[in-house]
LUMNU-341968 format. One line per 2 residues: their letters; for each residue x, z, y of C-alpha. Coordinates in pm, 1 decimal. Each point is the difference from the previous one (the first is absolute). Layout:
BEGIN
A> X:Z:Y ~ ...
# end
This chain:
BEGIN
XX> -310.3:3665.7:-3402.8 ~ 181.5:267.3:178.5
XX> -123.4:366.6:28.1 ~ -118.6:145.8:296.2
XX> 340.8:262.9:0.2 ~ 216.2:-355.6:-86.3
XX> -134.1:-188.6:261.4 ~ 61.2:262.1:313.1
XX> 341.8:30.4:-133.1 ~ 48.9:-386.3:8.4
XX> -186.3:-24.1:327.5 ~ 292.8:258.0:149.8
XX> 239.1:-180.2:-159.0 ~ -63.0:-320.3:157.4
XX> -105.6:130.8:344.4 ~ 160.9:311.9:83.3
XX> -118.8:125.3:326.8 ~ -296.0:-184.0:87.2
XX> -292.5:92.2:214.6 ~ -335.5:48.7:-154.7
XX> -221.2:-322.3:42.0 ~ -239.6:252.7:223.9
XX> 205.1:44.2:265.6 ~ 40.2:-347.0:88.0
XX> -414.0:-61.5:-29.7 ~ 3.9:346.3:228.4
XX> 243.3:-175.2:265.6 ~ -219.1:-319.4:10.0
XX> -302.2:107.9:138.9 ~ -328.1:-221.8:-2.4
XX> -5.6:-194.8:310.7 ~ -264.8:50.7:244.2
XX> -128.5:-327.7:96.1 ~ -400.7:-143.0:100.8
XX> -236.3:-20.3:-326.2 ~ 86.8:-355.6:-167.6
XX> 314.4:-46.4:191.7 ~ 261.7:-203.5:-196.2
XX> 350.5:112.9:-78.3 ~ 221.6:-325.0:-103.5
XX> 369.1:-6.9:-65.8 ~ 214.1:-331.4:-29.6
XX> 271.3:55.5:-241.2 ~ 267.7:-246.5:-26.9
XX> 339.3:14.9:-166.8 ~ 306.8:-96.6:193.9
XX> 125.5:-237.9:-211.7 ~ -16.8:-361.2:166.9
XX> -152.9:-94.6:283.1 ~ -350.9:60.7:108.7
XX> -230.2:-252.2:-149.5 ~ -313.4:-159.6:212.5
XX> -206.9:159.1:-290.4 ~ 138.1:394.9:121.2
XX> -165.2:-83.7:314.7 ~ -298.1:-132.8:-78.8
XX> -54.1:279.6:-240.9 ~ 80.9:210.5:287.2
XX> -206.8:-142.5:261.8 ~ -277.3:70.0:-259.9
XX> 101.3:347.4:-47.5 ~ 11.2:108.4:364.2
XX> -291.0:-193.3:94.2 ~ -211.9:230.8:-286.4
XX> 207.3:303.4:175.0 ~ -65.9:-77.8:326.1
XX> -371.2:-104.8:-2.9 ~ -97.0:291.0:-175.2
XX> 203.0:266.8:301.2 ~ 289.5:60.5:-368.1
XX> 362.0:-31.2:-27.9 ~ 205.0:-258.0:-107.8
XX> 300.2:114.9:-178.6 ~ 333.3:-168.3:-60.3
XX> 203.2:159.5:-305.3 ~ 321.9:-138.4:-140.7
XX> 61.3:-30.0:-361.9 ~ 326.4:3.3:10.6
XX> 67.3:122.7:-399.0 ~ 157.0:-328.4:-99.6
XX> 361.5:32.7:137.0 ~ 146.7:-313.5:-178.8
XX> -192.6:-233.5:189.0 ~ -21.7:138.1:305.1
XX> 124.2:-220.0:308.0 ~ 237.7:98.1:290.4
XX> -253.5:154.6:241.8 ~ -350.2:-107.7:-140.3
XX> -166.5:295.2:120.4 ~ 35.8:-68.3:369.5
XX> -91.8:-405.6:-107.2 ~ -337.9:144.7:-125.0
XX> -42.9:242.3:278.8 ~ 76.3:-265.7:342.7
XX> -200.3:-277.0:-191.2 ~ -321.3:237.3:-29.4
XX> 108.5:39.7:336.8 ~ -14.9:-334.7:127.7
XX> -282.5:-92.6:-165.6 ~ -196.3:269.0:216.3
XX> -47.4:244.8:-345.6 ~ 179.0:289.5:121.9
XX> -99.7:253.2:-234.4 ~ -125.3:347.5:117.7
XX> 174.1:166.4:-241.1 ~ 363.8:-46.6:-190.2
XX> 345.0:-161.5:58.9 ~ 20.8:-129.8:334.0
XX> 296.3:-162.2:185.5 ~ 335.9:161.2:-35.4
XX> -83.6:164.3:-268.2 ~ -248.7:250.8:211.1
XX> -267.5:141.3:-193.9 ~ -364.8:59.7:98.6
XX> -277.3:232.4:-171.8 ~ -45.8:359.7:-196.2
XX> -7.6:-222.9:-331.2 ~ 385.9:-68.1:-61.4
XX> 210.8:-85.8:-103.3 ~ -75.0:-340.1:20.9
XX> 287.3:-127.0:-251.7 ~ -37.3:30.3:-352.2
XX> 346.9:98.6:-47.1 ~ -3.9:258.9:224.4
XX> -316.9:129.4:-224.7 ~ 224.3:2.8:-291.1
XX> -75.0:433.6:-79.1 ~ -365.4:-64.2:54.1
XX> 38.6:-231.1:-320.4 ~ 150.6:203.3:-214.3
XX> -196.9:271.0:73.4 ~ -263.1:-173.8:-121.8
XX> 131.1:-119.6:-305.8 ~ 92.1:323.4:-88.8
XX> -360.7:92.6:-3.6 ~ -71.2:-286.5:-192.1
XX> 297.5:128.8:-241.6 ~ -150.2:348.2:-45.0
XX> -316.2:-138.5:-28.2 ~ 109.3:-233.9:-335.5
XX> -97.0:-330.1:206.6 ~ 382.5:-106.6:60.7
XX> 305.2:9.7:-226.5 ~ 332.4:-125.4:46.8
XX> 83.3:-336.8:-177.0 ~ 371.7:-41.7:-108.1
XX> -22.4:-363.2:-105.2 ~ 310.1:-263.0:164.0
XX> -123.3:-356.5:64.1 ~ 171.9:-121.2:-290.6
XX> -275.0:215.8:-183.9 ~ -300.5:-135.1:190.5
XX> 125.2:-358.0:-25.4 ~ -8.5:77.0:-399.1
XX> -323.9:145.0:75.4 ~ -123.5:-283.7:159.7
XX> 102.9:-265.9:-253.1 ~ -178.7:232.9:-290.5
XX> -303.0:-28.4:153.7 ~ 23.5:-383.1:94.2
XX> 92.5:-54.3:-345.8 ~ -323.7:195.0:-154.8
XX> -187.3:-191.0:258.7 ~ -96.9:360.7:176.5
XX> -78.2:86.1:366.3 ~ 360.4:36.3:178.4
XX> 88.4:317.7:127.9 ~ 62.8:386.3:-83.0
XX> -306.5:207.3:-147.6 ~ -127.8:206.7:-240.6
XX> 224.8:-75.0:-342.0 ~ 265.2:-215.0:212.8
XX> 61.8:287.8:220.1 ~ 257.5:165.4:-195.7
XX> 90.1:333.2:268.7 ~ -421.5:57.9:27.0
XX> 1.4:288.2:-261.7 ~ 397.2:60.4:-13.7
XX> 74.7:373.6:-119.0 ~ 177.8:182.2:245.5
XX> 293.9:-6.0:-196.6 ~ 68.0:-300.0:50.8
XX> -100.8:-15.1:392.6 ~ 292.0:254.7:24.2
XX> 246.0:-187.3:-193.2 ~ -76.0:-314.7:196.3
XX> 63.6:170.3:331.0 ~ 308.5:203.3:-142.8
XX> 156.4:-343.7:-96.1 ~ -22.8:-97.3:370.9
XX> -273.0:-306.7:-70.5 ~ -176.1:-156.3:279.9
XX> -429.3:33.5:-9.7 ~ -287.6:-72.4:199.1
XX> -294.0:206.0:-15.1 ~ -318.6:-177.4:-188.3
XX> -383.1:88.3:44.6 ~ -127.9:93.7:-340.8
XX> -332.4:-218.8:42.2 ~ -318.3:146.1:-183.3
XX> -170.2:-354.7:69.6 ~ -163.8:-195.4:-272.8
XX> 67.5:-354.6:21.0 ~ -305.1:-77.6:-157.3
XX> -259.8:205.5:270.3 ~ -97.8:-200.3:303.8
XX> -41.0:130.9:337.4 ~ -190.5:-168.2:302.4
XX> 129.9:-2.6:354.9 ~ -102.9:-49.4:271.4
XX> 238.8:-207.6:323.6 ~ -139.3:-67.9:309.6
XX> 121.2:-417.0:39.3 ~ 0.2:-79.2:-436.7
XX> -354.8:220.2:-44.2 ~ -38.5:188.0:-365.1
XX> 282.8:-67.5:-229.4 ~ 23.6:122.5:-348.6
XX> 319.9:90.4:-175.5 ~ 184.1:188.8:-318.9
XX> 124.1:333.8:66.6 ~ 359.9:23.1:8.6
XX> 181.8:76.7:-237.8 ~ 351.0:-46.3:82.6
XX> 252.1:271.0:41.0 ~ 130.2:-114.4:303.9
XX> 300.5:78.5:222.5 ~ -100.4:257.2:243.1
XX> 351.5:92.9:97.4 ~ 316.2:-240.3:-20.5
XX> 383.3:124.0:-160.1 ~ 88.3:24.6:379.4
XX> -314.5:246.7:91.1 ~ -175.0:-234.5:210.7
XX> -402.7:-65.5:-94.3 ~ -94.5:-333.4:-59.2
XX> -320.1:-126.7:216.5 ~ -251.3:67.9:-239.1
XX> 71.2:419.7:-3.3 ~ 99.7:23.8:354.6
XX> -282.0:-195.7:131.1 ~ -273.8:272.1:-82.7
XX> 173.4:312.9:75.5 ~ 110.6:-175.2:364.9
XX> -384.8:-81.6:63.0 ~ -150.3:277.0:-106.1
XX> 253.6:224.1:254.7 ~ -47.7:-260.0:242.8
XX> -357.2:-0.6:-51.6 ~ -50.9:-360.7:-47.4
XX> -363.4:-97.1:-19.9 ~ 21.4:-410.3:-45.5
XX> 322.8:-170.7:-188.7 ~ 54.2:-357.1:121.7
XX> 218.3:-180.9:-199.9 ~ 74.4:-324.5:-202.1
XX> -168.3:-50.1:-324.3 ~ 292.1:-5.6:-200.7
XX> -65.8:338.9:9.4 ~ -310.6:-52.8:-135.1
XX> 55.0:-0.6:-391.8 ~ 242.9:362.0:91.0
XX> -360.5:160.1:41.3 ~ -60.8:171.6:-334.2
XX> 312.7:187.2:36.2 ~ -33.9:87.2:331.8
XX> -345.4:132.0:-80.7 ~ 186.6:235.3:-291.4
XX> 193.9:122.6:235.3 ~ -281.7:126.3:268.2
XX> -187.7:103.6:-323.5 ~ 295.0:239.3:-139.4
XX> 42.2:137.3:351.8 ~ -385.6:30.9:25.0
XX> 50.4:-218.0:383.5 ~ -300.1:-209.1:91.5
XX> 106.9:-329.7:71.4 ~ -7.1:-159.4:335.1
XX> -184.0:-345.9:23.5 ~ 152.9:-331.6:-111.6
XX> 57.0:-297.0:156.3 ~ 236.2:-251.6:-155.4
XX> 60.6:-345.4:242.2 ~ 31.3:-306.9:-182.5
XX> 376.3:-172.4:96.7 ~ -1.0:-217.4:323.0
XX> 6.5:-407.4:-137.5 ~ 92.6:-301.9:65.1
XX> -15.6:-369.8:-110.3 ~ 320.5:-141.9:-139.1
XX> 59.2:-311.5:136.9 ~ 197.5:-154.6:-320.2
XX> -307.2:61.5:-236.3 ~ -283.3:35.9:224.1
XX> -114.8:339.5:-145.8 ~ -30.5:376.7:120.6
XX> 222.8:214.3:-35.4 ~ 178.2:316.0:108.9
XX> 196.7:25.2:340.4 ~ 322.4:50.4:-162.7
XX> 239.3:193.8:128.5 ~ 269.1:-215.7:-141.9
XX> -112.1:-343.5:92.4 ~ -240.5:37.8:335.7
XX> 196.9:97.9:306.5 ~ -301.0:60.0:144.4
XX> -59.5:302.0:-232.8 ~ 265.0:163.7:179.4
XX> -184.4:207.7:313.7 ~ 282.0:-19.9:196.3
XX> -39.1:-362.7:-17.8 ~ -296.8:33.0:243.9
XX> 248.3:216.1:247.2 ~ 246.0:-268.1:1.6
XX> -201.2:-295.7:77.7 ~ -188.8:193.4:306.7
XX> -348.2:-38.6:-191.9 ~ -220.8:208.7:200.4
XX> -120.2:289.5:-146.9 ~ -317.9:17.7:115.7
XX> -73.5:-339.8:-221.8 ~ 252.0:111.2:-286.8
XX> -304.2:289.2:-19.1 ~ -318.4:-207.3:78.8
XX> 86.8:-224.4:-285.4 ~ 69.0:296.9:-260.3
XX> -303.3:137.7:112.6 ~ -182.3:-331.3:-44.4
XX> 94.5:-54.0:-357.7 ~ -99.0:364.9:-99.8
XX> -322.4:6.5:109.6 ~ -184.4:-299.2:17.2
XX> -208.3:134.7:269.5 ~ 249.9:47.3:212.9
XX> -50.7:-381.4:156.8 ~ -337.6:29.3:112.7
XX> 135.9:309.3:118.7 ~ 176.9:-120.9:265.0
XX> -212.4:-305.2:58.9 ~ -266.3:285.1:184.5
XX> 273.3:204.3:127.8 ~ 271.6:-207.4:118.4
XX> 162.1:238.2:230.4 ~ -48.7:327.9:-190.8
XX> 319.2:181.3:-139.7 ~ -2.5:-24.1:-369.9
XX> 24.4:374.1:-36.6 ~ -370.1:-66.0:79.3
XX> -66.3:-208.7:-312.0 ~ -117.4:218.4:-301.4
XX> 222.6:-49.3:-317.1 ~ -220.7:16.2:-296.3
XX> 211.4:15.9:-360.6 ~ -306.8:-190.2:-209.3
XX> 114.4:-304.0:184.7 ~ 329.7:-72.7:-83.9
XX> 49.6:-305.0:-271.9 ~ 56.8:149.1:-350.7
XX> 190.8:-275.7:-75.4 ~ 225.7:1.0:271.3
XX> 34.0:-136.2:378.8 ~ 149.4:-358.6:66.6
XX> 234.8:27.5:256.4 ~ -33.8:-369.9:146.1
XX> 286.1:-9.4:246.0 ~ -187.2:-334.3:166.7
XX> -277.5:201.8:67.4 ~ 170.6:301.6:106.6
XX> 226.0:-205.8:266.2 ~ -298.1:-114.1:104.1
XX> -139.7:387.2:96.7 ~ 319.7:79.2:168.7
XX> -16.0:-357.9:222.4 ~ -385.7:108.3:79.5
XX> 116.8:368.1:117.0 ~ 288.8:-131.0:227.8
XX> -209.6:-264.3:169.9 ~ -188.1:273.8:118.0
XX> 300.1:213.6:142.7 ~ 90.6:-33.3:384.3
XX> 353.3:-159.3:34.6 ~ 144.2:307.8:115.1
XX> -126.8:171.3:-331.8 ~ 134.5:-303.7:-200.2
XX> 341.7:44.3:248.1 ~ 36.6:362.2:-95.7
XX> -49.2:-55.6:-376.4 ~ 227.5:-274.4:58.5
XX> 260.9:214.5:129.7 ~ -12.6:276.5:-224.5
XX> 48.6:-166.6:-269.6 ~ 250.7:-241.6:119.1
XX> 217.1:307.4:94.8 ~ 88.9:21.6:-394.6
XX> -80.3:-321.7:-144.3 ~ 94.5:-311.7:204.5
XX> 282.1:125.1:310.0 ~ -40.1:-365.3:157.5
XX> -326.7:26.0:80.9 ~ -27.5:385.7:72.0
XX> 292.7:-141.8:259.5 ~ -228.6:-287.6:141.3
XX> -267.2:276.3:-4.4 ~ 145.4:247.1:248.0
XX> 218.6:-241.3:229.2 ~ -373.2:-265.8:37.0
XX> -260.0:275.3:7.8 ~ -215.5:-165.4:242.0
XX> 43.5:-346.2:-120.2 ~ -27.8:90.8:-365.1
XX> -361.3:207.1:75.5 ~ -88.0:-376.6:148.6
XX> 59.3:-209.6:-326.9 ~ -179.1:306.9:-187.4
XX> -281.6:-61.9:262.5 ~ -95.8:-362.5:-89.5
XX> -317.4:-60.1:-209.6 ~ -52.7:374.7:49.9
XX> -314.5:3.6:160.4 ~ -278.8:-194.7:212.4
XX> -157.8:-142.1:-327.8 ~ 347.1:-125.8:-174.5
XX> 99.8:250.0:-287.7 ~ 351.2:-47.4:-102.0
XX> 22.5:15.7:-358.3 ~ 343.8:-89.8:-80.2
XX> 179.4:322.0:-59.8 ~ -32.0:200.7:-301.5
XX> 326.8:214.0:51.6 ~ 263.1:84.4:224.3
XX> 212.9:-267.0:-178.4 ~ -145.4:-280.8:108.4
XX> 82.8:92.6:375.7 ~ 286.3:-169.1:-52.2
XX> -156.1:-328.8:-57.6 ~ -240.2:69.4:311.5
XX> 327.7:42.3:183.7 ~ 137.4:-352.5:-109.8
XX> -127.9:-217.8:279.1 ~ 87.7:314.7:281.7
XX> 359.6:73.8:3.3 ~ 284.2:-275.5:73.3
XX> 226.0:155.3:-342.0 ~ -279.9:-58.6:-271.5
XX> -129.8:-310.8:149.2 ~ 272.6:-212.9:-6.0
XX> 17.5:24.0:-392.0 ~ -308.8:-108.7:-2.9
XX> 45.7:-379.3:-105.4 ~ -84.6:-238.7:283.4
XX> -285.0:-211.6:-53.3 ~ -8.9:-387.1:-53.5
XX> -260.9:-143.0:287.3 ~ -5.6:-340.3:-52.4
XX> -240.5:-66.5:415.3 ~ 260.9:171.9:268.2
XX> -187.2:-188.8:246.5 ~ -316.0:281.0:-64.2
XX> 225.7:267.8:142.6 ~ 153.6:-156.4:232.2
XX> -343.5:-19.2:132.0 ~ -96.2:327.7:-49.5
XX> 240.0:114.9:203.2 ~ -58.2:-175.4:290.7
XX> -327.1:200.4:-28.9 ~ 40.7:361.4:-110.8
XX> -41.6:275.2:203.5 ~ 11.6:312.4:-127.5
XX> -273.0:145.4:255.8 ~ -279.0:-213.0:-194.6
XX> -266.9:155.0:-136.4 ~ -66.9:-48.5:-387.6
XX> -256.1:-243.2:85.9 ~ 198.1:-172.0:264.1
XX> 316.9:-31.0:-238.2 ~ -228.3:-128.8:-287.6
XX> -143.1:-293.4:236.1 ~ 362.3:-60.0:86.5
XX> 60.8:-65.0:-343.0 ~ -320.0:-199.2:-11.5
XX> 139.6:-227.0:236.5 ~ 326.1:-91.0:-107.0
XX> -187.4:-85.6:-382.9 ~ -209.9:-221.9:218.5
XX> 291.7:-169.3:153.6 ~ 145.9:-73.5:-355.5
XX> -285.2:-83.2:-106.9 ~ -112.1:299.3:-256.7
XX> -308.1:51.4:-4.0 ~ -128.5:340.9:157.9
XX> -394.5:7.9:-220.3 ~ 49.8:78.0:-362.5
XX> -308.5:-212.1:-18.4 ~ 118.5:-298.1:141.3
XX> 316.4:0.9:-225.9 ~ -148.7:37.1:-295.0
XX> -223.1:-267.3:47.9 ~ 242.2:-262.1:148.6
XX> 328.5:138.8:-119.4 ~ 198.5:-350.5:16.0
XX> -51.5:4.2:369.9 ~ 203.0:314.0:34.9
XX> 370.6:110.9:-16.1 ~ -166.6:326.0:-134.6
XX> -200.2:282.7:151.7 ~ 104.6:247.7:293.3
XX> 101.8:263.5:-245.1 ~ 251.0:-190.4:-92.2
XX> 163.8:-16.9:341.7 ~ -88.5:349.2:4.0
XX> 250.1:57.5:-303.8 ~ 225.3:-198.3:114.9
XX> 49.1:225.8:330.1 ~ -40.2:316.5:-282.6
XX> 298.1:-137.9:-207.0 ~ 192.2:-49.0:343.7
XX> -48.9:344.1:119.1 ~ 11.5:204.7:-349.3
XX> 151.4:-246.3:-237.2 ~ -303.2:123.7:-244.3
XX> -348.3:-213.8:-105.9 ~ -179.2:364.8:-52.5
XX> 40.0:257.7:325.9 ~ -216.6:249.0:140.0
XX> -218.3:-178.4:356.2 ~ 236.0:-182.9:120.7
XX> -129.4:6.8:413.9 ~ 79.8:369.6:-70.0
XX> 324.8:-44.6:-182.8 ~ 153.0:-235.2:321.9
XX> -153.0:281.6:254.5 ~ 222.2:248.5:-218.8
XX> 306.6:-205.2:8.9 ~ -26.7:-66.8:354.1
XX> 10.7:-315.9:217.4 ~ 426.4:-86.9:-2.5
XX> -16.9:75.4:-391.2 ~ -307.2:-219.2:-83.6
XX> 194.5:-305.1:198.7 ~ 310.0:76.7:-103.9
XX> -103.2:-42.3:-382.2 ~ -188.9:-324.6:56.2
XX> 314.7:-144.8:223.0 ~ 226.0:90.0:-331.2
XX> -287.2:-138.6:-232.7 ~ 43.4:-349.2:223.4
X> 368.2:32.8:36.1
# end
């Protein structure tokens, strides 16, 4: 091992000019905030798109920051430049955004920053890093490592072939106790290195932790010499992660639980900096059943489009039920929840960490339609007509045009089974407006195909006695009447019980005017369908239908 003298001329050598670790803990204050009050951060790389998972691990984070009068905190770690994608920052910031989980603090749109606790991108923290190493240098807990891949893919096939734990410690690390000597030489000749934590773990010693979701877990002390700085001076996660939360003052860590098995070194780390930790939580991945085999698995970023969270955006999913449902599968309790408060804000509902499945949530999309059609029935049709319309603006031009040049008339077909008893339970997302809209404009339904009715004589009669002033109740007797003439029998009762002496049963004279006027066996209340389309338009469709 180096000498004290050896290792602060090595630290200078590889970072000249850096600040002293204590001036950036001196320009990150404490923050003043309530007793118990929660400071979460949400900490995504922009390297793909946003996955449903970042949100839901969001929505948890900001609902722990929120309830508790904290701060939720977005941070970018941005160190891996080879992956990242054409504007992936702004992706992570508008869909936090449009999920309602602005953050109070961080990147915001356009690249505007918020809070005392920047910056908010990791590589814009890049001298913070180093100065940090550096301590870690002077300190003997870091070293640089010289070794090319070539040499740790020799490494590696050593210690498969000895049948030893993969990866670089104690005897396989060969820079750990290099003499400075050859340090120099190595940087003289020019060669690439990344700068390694000299772990004083023992492999053997167990540790128990505690998380607040997986409870008291018990692991080996680390005793890796990881990678703590890459060749190209960026940190990897697992060095940057506690020097950004401790400055930040981070009190709770939501993340995924592949993170999980990184604990023992990240526990090193607070240890050699003598940082308490903040709290815990790792989130088990969203899942899903696989429809080929039947089982569970992970939502897959590669096979589910439904992973994707812009996904929800572009169908018009409303996010009001794109949160219910996340909400639901986190905690449990969250149903009965809203059984006794059905028209309290969920900001009201307290979020409680010891609920969430260890295992991991099933995201049944069945299920979570099924939220979303329950939230819209329960919208006015001029809230379902503005939703409509902002999100037909950038999705669907057709029927953003339909939209603005019908407002009136489209508000009407939004307004049946909307009310007076009849819930409307057909529309999950903004999508499907444009099979609502089917049966309502000339241009869509003529490509509807035209239906086969085999007893013309049935509307011929009916339209001898429409009248679009009838009530409900005067329409259905209508109906009623011209089943009697053709002999169908208007009591279920009597049908079933005599069902040779019938032609059939008035509903299906009844769908027989339906398939005239919509050219569709399933429709929303029809009486209310023909008072939308008007009194010319209802004739007009049952002349063609006879013609």
């Amino acid at each position: 091992m180096l000498t004290e003298i050896e290792r602060e001329e090595l630290a200078e050598l590889l970072f000249p000019n850096v600040k002293d670790p204590k001036e950036y803990i001196k320009q990150y204050p404490e923050r003043k905030l309530p007793q118990g009050a929660e400071v979460t951060r949400f900490a995504p790389s922009p390297t793909g798109f946003v996955h449903l998972g970042g949100i839901y691990a969001s929505l948890i984070s900001k609902k722990l920051a929120d309830q508790t009068k904290g701060i939720f905190v977005l941070r970018i770690e941005d160190t891996d430049k080879t992956r990242e994608i054409e504007n992936g920052v702004e992706q992570i910031v508008r869909s936090l955004i449009k999920y309602g989980l602005t953050p109070q603090e961080g990147i915001l749109p356009n690249s505007e920053i918020q809070g005392e606790y920047g910056p908010y991108m990791q590589s814009q923290r890049l001298d913070i890093y180093k100065s940090f190493a550096k301590r870690l240098v002077l300190e003997g807990n870091a070293y640089p490592c010289f070794m090319s891949p070539e040499d740790l893919e020799a490494l590696r096939k050593d210690q498969e072939k000895l049948g030893n734990r993969i990866g670089y410690y104690g005897k396989y690390a060969k820079w750990r106790d290099a003499s400075m000597e050859d340090i120099k030489k190595a940087l003289e000749e020019g060669k690439d290195f990344v700068i390694r934590l000299r772990s004083n773990g023992d492999f053997k010693k167990k540790f128990n932790f505690k998380d607040l979701i997986k409870g008291s877990v018990t692991f080996p002390e680390n005793d890796f010499d990881s990678v703590l700085l890459k060749s190209d001076g960026y940190p990897v996660y697992h060095f940057a992660h506690p020097i950004d939360d401790v400055l930040m003052g981070t009190t709770l860590v939501t993340r995924g639980d592949e993170w999980l098995s990184s604990v023992p070194l990240h526990k090193e780390l607070f240890d050699i900096f003598g940082w308490e930790m903040p709290q815990y939580a790792h989130i088990s991945p969203l899942m899903k059943v696989d429809e080929e085999t039947g089982n569970k698995r992970k939502l897959s970023k590669r096979k589910d489009p439904e992973a994707n969270a812009s996904f929800y955006i572009e169908k018009g999913y409303p996010i009001q039920g794109i949160m219910e449902y996340l909400l639901n599968i986190a905690n449990s309790n969250f149903y009965d929840w809203r059984l006794q408060n059905p028209e309290k804000d969920i900001n009201d509902f307290t979020f409680k960490l010891e609920k969430i499945n260890k295992s991991g949530a099933l995201f049944d999309f069945v299920k979570f339609e099924n939220v979303c059609k329950d939230i819209l029935s329960k919208y006015s049709a001029e809230e379902i007509y503005t939703l409509a319309l902002e999100w037909s603006r950038e999705f669907n031009e057709d029927i953003f045009k339909k939209l603005t040049e019908n407002k009136e008339y489209c508000i009407s077909i939004f307004n049946i089974e909307r009310g007076e008893g009849k819930i409307r339970k057909d529309i999950a997302k903004m999508e499907d407006i444009r099979e609502q809209f089917e049966i309502f404009f000339e241009d869509t339904f003529k490509e509807l195909t035209k239906p086969d009715i085999k007893d013309l004589d049935i509307l011929k009669r009916y339209l001898e006695v429409f009248d679009i002033k009838d009530s409900s109740q005067e329409w259905f007797e209508k109906i009623k009447k011209v089943a009697e003439e053709f002999n169908y029998a208007t009591d279920r009762r009597d049908f079933e019980e005599n069902p040779k002496d019938y032609k059939g049963k008035v509903g299906d004279v009844a769908m027989i005017i339906r398939l005239a006027v919509t050219k569709k066996t399933k429709t929303p209340d029809l009486y209310q369908i023909m008072q939308v389309l008007g009194e010319d338009e209802v004739k007009k469709r049952i002349s063609d239908c006879i013609g």
